[in-house]
C-alpha positions in Angstrom: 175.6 93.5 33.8 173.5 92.7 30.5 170.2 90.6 30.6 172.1 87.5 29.9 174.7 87.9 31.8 172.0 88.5 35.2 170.2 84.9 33.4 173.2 83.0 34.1 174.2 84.0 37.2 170.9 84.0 38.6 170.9 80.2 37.5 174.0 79.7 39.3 172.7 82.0 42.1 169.3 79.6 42.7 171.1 76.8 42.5 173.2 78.0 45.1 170.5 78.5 47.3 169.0 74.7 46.7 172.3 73.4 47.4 172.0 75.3 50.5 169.0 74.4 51.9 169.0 70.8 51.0 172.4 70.3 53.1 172.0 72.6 55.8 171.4 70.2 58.2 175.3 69.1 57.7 176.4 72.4 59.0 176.9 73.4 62.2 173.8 75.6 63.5 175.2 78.2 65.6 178.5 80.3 63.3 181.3 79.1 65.5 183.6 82.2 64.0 184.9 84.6 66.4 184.8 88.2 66.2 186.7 90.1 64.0 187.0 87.0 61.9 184.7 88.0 58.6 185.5 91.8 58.7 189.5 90.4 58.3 188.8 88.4 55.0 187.6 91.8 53.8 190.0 94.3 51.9 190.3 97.3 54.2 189.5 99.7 50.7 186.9 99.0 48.2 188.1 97.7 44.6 188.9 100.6 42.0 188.1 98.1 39.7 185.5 95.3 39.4 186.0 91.6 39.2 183.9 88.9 37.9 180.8 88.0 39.9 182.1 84.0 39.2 184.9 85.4 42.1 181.9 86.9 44.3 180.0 83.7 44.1 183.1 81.9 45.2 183.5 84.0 48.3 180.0 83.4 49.5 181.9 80.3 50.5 184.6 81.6 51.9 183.9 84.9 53.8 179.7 85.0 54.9 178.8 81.4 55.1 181.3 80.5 58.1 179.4 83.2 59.4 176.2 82.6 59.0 174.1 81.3 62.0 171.4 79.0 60.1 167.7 79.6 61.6 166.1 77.8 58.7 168.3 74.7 59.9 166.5 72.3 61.1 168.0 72.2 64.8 167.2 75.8 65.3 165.6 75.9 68.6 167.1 79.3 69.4 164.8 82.7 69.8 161.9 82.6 67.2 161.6 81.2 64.5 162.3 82.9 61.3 161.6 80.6 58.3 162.0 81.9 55.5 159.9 79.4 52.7 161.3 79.2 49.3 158.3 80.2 47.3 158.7 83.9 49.5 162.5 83.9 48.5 161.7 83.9 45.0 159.4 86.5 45.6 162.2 88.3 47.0 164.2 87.9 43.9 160.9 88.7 41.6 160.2 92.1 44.2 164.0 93.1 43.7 164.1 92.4 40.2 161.1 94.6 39.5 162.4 97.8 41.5 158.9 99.1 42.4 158.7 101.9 44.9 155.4 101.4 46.3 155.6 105.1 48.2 152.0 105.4 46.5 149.6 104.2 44.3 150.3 105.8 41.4 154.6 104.7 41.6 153.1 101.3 41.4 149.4 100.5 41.3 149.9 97.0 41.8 152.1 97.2 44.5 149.6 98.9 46.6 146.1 97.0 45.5 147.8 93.9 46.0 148.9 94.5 49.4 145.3 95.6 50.4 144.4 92.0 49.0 147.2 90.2 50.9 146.4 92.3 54.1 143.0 91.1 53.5 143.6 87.9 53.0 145.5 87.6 55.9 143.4 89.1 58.0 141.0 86.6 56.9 142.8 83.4 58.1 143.5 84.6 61.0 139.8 85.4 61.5 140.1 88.8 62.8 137.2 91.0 62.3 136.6 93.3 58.7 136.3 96.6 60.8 140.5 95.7 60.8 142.1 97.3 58.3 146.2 96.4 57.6 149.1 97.6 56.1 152.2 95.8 55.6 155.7 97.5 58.3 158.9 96.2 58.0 159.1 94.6 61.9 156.9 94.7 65.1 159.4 96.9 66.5 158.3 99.9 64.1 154.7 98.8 64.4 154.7 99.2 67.8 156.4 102.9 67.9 154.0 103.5 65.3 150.9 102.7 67.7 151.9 104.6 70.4 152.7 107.5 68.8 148.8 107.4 67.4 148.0 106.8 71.2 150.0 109.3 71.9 148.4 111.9 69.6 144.8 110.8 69.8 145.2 111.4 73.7 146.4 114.9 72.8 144.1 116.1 70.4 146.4 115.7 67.6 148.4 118.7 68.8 151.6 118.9 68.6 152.5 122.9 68.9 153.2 122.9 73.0 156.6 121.7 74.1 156.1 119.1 76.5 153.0 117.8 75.2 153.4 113.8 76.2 154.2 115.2 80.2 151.7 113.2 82.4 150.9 110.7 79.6 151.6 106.8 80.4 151.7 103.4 78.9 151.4 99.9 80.5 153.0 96.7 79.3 153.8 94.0 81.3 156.8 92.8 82.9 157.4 90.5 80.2 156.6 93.0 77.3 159.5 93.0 74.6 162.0 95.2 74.8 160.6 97.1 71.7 157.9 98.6 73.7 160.2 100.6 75.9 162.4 101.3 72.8 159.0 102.6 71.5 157.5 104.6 74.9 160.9 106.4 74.5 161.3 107.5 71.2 157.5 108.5 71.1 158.0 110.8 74.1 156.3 108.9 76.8 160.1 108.7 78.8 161.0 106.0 81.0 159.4 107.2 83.6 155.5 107.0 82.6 156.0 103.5 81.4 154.3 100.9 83.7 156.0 97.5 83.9 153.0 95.5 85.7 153.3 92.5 87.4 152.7 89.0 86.3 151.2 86.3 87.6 152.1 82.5 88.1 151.9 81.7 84.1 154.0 85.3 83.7 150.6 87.0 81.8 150.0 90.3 83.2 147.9 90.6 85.9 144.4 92.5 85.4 144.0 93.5 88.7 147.6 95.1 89.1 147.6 97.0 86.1 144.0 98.4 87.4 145.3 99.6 90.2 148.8 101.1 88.6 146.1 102.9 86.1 143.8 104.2 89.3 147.5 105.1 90.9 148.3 107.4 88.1 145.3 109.1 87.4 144.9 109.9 91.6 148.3 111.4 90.8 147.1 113.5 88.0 148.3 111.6 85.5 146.7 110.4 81.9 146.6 107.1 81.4 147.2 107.0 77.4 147.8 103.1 76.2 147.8 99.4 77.4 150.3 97.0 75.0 149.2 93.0 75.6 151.1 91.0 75.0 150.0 87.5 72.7 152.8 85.5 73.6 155.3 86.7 75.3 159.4 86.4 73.8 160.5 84.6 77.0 157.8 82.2 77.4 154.8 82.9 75.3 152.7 84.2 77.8 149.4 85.8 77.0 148.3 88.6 78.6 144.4 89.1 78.9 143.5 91.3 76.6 141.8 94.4 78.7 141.0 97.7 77.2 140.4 100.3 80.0 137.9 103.5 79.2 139.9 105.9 76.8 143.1 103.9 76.6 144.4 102.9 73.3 144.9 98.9 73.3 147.7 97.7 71.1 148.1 93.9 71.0 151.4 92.5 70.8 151.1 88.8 69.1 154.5 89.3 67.0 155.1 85.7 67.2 152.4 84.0 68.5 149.9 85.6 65.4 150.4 83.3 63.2 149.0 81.0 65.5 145.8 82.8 64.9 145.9 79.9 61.6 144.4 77.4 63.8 140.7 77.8 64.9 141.8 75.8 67.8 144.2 78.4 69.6 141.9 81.8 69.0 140.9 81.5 72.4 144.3 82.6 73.5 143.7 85.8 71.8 139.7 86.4 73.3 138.8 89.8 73.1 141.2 90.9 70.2 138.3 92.6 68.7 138.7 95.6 70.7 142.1 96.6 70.1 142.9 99.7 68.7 145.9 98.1 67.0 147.3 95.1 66.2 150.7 93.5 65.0 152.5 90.1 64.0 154.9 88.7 61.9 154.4 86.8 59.3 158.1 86.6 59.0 158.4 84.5 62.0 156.5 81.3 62.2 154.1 81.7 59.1 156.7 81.3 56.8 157.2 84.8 54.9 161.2 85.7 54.4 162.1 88.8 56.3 160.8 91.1 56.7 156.9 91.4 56.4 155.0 92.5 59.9 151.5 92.5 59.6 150.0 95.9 61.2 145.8 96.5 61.5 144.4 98.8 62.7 140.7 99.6 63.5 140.5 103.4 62.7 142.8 103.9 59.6 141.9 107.6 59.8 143.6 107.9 62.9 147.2 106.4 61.3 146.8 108.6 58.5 146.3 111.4 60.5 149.9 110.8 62.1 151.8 109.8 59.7 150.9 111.6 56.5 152.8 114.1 54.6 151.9 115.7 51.2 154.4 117.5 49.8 154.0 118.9 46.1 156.2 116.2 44.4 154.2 113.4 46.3 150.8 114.5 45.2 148.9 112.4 41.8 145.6 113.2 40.4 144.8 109.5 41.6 145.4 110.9 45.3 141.5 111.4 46.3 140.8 107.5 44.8 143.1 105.3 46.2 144.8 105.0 49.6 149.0 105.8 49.7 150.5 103.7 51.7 153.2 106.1 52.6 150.8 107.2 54.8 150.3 104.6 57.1 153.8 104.0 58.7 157.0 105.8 59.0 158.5 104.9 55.6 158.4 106.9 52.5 160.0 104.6 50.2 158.4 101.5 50.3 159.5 97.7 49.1 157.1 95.2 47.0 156.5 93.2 50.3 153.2 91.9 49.1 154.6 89.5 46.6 155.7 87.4 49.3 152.7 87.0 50.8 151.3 86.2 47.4 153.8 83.5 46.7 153.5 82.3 49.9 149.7 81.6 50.0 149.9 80.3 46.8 152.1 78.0 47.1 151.3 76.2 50.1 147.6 77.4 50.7 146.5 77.5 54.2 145.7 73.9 54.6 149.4 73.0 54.4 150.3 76.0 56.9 148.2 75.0 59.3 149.8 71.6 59.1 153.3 72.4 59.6 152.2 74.4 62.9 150.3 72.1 64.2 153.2 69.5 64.0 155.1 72.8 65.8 152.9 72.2 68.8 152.7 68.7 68.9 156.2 68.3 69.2 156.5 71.1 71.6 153.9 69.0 73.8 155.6 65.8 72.9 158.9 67.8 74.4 157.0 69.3 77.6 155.7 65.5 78.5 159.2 64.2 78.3 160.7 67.3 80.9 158.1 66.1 83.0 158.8 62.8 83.8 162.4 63.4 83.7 164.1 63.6 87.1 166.3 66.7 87.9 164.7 69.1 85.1 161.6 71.4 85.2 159.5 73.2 83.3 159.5 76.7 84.1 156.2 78.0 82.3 153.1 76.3 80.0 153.6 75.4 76.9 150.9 77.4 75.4 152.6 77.2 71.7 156.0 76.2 70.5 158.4 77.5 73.0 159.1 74.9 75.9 161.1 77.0 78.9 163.2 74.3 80.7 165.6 74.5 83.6 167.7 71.4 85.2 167.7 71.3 88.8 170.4 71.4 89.4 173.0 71.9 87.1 174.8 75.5 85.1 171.7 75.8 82.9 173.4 78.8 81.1 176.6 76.0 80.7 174.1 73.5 79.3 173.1 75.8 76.9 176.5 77.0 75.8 177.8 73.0 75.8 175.1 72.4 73.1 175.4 75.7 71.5 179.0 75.2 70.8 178.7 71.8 69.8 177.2 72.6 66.2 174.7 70.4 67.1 172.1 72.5 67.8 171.0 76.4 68.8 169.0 76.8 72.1 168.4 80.6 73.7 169.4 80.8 77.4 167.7 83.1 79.5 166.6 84.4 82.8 162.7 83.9 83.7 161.9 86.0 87.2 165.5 85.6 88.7 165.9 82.4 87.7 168.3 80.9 84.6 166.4 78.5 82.2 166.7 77.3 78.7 164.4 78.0 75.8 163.6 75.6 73.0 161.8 77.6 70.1 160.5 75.0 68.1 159.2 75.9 64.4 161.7 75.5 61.5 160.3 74.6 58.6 162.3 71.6 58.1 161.9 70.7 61.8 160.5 67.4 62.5 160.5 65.1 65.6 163.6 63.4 64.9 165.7 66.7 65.5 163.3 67.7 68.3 164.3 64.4 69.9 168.1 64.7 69.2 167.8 68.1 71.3 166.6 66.6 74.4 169.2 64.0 74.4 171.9 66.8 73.6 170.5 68.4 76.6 170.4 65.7 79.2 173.8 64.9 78.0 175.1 68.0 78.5 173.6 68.6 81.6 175.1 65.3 83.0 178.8 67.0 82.0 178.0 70.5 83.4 176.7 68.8 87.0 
């Protein structure tokens, strides 16, 4: 494809896009396809020979967008949200078009100052501390392996030459933890066996007092106690843990979606006591705004990280090396995208003001939504609405058919779920285009539904 060529179908490709987002609240939200429907609009072999991209275009249409589920639609209330703001999109496009590897500085010096900025910057409006020092991961999930394997090695001496070093070692999470924290307790070596689940209490935060007596269990037992993970917001209910950091346990802090929160001067309290985590992660792809992906790591000893994860073979090595930091040494990549830009673009464009604006609309309409459970005979709230997420049950009706009924309706996306034994209904408010109105129109889908699966 020649310069021109890439000029006018980017035109067409942009436009595409706009024409998207401006009528994607006529579609249905949840892709209604079945499976095995895309993959059979696919040729089984790969073309010997290529076609014009005027075809491809065409079959945007006819083969991904039927299925597509839309979270930037503005009925989403499913899961998290995962807005993706147009100014980061072009970013996207601008990071793409570019090809930088940003492995280390010297592959692209502006690929890895500018992240320090963004990093920086972000660490700023979310007024952590400046002994915080971030890099940019690909998704909390990765973030969080990535912590406990420098718990992991701190707690060992950084030695790695005995077979069986992690035996004895173990984490604690709550029973509400995301699943990524046993993903990562397993691959780092800790085995599912020296991960504590502790209990939670009546608002489903971890209890102090039980996870101080599952660490005084262990260590009676001859055991190391090697890391804590709080939780800032739990996935089923936003819950937030207390943030506790026992003697000589690494504290990684879990606010995946509930960081960008961290905006608003008004709900820092809900994170008291960040300042002494060893490590830190949260999306920026979620609520903030920032296309996926982009996770937001800090850390508080960056020597520590680097010690893990660095490599420094004799292909990798610049005379720039003893200078500037290389970011390939701070997660579990080697190749590395031009993230940054979209963090750029993004603050740019709608400066922190306006951010803090759209979330605070989030939570007044999750309130808004909480007050009108409340006074409604037959439904329940099932936890407090601490941010966006509004846990709901009915009574007495199928809650996991309420939340099919409306899920298959096109109408709008809701997450059912199980909360301590019990089936409810989660409505994740925080698209971008999300306003009261659709809020609103949910509840009355709901009671509606509800009144058909009695």
């Amino acid at each position: 494809m020649t310069p021109e060529e890439f000029r006018r179908y980017g035109h067409e490709i942009v436009d595409w896009i706009a024409d998207y987002r401006a009528r994607l609240s006529e579609r249905p939200v949840m892709s209604p396809v079945q499976p095995g429907e895309t993959r059979a609009l696919v040729p089984a072999r790969p073309p010997e020979q290529g076609e014009p991209l005027d075809q491809v275009l065409k079959d945007l249409e006819r083969v991904v967008l039927p299925g597509i589920t839309h979270w930037n639609h503005p009925s989403f209330f499913a899961y998290f949200p995962s807005n993706a703001g147009l100014a980061s999109v072009l970013a996207d496009l601008v990071s793409s078009g570019l090809g930088a590897q940003a492995m280390s500085w010297q592959t692209s010096p502006a690929a890895t100052e500018l992240e320090e900025a963004m990093m920086d910057w972000l660490r700023q409006a979310v007024d952590l501390p400046a002994s915080f020092t971030g890099v940019i991961q690909d998704t909390a999930s990765t973030a969080t392996f990535v912590a406990l394997l420098c718990a992991r090695e701190r707690a060992t001496g950084f030695s790695q030459e005995t077979k069986g070093f992690t035996a004895g070692l173990t984490i604690y999470a709550s029973e509400e933890a995301h699943s990524s924290v046993a993903k990562a307790a397993l691959l780092a070596g800790f085995g599912r066996d020296n991960l504590r689940l502790i209990p939670t209490d009546d608002e489903h935060a971890m209890r102090p007092d039980a996870l101080e007596k599952a660490i005084a269990t262990d260590k009676a037992n001859g055991r190391t106690p090697c890391a804590v993970v709080a939780t800032i917001g739990t996935t089923a209910t936003t819950a937030f843990d207390p943030i506790v950091k026992p003697d000589g346990l690494w504290l990684h802090v879990d606010a995946a979606m509930a960081g960008s929160a961290m905006i608003l001067p008004e709900c820092r309290p809900l994170w008291r006591g960040v300042e002494a985590a060893d490590s830190i992660v949260f999306n920026p792809h979620k609520w903030l705004g920032v296309a996926f992906d982009c996770t937001a790591y800090y850390v508080k000893d960056p020597q520590t990280l680097v010690r893990v994860m660095s490599t420094n073979p004799s292909y990798l090595q610049t005379a720039a090396d003893e200078k500037v930091r290389n970011l390939r040494d701070w997660g579990l990549q080697l190749g590395r995208r031009f993230r940054a830009l979209k963090l750029w673009f993004l603050f740019r464009e709608q400066g922190l003001e306006k951010l803090r604006q759209r979330l605070r609309r989030d939570l007044e309409n999750a309130q808004w939504l909480a007050a009108q459970v409340d006074r409604t005979q037959g439904w329940e709230r099932v936890a407090p609405v601490k941010l966006q997420t509004v846990c709901i049950r009915h009574k007495e009706a199928d809650n996991l058919a309420i939340a099919n009924r409306v899920n298959r309706s096109g109408r709008a996306y809701v997450t059912p779920s199980v909360l301590k034994g019990r089936q409810m209904i989660r409505v994740s408010i925080g698209a971008e285009a999300t306003s009261r109105a659709e809020v609103a129109a949910v509840w009355s889908l709901l009671q509606s539904e509800a009144k058909s699966a009695t």
